[in-house]
C-alpha positions as CSV (number, residue, x, y, z in Angstrom):
1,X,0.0,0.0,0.0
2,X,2.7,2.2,0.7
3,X,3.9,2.2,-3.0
4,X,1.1,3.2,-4.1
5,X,1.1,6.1,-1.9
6,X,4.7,7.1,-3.0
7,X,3.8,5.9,-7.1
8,X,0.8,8.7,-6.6
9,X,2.7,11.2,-4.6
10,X,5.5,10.7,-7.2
11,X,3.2,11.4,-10.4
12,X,1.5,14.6,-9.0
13,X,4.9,16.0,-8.0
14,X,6.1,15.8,-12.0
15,X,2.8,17.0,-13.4
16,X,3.4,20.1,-10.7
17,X,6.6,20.4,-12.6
18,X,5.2,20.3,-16.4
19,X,3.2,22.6,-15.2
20,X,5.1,25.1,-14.0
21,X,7.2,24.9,-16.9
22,X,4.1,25.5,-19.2
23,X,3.6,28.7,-16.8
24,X,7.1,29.7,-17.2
25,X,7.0,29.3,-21.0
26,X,3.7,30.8,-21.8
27,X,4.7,34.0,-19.8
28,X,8.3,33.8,-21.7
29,X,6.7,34.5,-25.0
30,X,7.3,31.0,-26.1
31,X,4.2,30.6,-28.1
32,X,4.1,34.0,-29.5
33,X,3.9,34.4,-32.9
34,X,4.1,37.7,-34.1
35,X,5.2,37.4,-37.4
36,X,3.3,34.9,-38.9
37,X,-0.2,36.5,-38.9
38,X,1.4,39.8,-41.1
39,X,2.8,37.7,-43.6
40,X,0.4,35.2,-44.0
41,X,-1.7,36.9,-46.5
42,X,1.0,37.2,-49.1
43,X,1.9,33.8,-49.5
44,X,-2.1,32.1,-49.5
45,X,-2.7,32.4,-53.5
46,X,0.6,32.6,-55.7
47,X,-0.2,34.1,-59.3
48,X,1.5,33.8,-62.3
49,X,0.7,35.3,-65.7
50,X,-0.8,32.8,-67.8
51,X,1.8,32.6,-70.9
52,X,-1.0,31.3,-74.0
53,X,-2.6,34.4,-73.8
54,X,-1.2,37.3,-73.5
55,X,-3.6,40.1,-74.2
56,X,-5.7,39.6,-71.4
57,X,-2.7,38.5,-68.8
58,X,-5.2,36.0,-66.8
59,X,-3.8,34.8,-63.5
60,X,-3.9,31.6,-62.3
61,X,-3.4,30.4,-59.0
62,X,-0.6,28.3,-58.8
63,X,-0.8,24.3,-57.7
């Protein structure tokens, strides 16, 4: 019974610890993403200039 009792005491002192590194972490700016979000837009559909016809200069999205 007494292993139990150290197996549980054990298990709630490491998820103490994952979870004060997650605090730590979070309030680091670990999961900050600035960048991303501004940039994003620009890269979603990639034209190009379809090369049959070029009067009209249709784009295409790219695959």
């Amino acid at each position: 019974m007494s292993v139990i009792y150290l197996l549980i005491s054990v298990s709630i002192f490491v998820a103490v610890c994952f979870f004060i590194a997650f605090i730590v972490a979070v309030k680091s700016g670990q999961y900050d993403d600035d960048y991303t979000p501004s940039v994003r837009i620009l890269f979603d559909d990639e034209t190009k200039i379809n090369p049959q016809n070029n009067n009209s200069q249709i784009e295409e999205k790219q695959v």
